[in-house]
Backbone as numpy.savetxt, mean C-alpha at the origin, in Angstrom:
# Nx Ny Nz CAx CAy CAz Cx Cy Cz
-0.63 -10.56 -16.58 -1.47 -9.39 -16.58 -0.58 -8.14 -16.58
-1.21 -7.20 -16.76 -0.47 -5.90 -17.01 -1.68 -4.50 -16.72
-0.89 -3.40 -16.55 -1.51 -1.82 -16.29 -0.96 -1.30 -17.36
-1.78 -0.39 -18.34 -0.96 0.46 -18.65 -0.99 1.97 -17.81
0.22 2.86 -17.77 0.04 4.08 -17.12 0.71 5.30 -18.28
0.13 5.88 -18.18 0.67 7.07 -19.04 2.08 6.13 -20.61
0.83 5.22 -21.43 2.02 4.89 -22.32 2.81 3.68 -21.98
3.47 3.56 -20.61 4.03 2.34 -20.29 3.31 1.11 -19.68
3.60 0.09 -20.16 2.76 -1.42 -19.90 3.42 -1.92 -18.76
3.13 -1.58 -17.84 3.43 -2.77 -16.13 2.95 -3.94 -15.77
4.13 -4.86 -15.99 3.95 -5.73 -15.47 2.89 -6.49 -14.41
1.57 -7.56 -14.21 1.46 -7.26 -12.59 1.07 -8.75 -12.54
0.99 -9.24 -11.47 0.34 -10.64 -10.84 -0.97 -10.67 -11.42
-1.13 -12.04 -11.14 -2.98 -11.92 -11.33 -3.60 -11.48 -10.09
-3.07 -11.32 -9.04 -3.65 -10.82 -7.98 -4.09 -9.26 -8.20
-3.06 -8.76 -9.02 -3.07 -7.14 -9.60 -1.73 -6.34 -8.57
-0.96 -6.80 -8.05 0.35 -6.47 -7.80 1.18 -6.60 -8.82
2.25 -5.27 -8.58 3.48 -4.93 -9.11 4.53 -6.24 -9.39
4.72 -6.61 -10.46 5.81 -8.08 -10.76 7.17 -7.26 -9.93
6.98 -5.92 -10.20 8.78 -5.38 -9.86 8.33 -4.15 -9.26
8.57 -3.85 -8.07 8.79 -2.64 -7.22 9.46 -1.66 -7.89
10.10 -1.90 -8.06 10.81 -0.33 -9.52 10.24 0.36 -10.18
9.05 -0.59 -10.84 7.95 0.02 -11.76 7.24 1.22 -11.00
6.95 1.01 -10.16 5.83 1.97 -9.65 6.23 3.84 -8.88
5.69 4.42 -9.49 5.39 6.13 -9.22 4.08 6.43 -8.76
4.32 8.00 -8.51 2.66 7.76 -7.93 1.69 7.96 -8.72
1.66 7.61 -10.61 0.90 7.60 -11.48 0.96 6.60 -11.18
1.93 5.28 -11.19 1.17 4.11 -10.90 0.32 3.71 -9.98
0.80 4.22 -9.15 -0.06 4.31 -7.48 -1.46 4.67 -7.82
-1.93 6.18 -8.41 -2.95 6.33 -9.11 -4.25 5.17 -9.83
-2.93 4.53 -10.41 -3.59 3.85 -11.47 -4.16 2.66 -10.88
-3.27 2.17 -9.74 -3.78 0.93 -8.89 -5.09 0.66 -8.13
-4.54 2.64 -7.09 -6.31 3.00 -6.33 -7.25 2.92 -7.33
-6.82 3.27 -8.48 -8.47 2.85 -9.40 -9.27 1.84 -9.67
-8.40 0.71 -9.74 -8.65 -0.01 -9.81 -9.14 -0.76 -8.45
-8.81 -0.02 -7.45 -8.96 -1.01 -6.04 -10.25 0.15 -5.72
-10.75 1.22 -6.76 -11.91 1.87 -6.23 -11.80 2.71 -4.80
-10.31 3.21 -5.19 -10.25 4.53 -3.52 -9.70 5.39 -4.34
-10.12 6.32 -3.72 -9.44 8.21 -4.24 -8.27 8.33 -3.26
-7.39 8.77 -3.28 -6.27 8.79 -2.80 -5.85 9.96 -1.93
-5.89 10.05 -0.83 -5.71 11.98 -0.17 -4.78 11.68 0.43
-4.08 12.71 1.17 -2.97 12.63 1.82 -2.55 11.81 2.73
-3.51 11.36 3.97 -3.64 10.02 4.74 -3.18 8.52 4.19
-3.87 8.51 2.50 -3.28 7.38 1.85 -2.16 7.48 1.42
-1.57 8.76 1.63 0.18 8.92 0.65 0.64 8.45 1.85
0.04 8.79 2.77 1.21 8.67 4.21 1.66 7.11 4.17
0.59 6.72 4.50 0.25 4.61 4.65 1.70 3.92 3.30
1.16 5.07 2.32 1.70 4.41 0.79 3.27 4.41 1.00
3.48 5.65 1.66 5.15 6.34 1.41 5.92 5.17 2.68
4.84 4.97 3.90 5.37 4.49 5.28 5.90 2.98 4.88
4.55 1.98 4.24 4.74 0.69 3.40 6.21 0.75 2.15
6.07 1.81 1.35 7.44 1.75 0.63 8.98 1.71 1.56
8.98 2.57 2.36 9.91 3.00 3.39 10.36 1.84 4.19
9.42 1.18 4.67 9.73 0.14 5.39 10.07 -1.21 4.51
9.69 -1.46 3.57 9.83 -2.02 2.61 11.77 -1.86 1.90
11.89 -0.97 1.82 13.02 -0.71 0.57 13.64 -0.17 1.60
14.01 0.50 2.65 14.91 0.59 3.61 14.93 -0.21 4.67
14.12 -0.92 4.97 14.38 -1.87 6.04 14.10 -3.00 5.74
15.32 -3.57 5.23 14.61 -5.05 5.23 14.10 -5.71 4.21
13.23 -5.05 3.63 11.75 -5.81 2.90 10.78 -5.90 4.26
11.13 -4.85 4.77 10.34 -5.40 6.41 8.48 -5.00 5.53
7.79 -5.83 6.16 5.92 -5.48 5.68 5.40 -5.84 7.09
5.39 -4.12 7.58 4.71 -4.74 8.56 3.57 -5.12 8.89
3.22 -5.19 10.05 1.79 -5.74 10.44 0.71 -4.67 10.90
-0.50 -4.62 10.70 -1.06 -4.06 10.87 -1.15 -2.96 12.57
-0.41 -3.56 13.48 -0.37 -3.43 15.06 0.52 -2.00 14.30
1.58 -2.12 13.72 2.94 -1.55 13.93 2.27 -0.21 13.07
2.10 -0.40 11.75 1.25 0.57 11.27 0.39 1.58 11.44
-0.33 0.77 12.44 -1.73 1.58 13.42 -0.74 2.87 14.55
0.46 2.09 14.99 1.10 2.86 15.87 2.53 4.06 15.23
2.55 3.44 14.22 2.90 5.01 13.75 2.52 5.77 12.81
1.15 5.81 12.49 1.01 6.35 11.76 -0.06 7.45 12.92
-0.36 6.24 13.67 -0.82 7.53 15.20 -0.12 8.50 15.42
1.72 8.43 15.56 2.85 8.84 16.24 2.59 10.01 14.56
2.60 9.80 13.57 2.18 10.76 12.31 1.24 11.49 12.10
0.69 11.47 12.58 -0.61 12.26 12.70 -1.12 12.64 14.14
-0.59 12.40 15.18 -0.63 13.18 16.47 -1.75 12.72 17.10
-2.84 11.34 16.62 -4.32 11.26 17.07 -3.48 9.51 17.48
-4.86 8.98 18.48 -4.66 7.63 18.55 -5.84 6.73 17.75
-5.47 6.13 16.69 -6.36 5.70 15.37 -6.64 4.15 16.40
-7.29 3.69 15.26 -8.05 2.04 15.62 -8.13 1.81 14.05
-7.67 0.67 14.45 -8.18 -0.38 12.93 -8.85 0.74 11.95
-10.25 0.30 12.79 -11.19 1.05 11.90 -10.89 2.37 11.19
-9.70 2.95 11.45 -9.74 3.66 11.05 -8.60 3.66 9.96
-7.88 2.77 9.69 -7.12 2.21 8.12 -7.89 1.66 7.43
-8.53 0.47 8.19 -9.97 0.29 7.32 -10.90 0.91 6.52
-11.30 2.32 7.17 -11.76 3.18 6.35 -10.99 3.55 5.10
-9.57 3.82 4.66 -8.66 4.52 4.04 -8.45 2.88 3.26
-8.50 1.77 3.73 -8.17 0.70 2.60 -8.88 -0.48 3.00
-10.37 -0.13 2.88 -11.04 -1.10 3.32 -10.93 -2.59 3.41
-10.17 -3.29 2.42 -9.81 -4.70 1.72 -8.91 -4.81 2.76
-8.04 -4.27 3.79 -7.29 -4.46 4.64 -6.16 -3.55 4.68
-5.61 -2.33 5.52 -4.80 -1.67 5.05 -3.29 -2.40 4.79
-2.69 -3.46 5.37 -1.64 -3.74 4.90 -1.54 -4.52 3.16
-2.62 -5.32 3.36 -2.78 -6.04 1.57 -2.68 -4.71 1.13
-4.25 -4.14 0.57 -4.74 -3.47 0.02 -3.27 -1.68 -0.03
-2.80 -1.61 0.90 -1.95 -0.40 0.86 -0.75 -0.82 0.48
-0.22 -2.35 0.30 0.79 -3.15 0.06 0.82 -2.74 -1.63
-0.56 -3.08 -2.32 -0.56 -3.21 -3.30 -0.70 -1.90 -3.73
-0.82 -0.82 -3.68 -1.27 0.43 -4.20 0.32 0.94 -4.45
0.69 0.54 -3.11 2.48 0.93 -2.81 3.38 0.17 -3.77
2.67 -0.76 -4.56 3.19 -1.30 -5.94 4.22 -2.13 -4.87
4.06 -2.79 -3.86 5.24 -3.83 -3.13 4.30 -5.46 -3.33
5.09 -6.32 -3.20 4.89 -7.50 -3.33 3.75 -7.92 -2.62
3.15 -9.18 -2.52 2.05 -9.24 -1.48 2.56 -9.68 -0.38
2.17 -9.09 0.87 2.16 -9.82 1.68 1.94 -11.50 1.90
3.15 -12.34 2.08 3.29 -13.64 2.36 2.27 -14.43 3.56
2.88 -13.42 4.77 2.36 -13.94 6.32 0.68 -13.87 6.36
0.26 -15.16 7.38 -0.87 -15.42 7.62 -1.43 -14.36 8.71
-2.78 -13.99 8.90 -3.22 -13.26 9.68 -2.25 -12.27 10.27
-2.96 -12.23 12.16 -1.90 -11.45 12.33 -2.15 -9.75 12.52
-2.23 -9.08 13.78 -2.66 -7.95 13.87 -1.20 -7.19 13.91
């Protein structure tokens, strides 16, 4: 399977993930939320930029939803709940923000 974005043909899983992390900008990013049916505001760049970051500087680290919830609290100065990534990537914020962030899928089972 494949995206096209502005002209170029991307690679993707049949799941609809990025074959190669390289590929993706935030036209691709764009192009993904469309497909996953979310509009994208600044809250979702945060999640998007935090998942790349942790991803490509640490590790390949993907974290878990616990770790996420707690800094993106520590980012925004409020104390969030689930529900409230849920809202921003309903399908689950680590899948669903995994994939927008054009990173691989998450492997690990469950898991808060």
């Amino acid at each position: 399977m494949a995206i096209e974005v502005k002209g170029r043909i991307i690679p993707t899983t049949e799941a609809g993930y990025l074959e190669n992390y390289t590929d993706w900008d935030e036209d691709v990013a764009r192009k993904l939320a469309e497909i996953e049916g979310i509009e994208l505001t600044d809250k979702h760049w945060d999640v998007i930029n935090y998942l790349r970051d942790e991803y490509i500087n640490n590790n390949q680290n993907q974290p878990m939803e616990r770790a996420v919830l707690k800094d993106m609290s520590k980012m925004w100065g409020t104390k969030l709940t689930s529900k409230d990534l849920y809202q921003l990537f309903p399908l689950a914020p680590t899948k669903q923000g995994t994939k927008i962030a054009g990173l691989p899928a998450v492997k690990r089972k469950g898991g808060y």
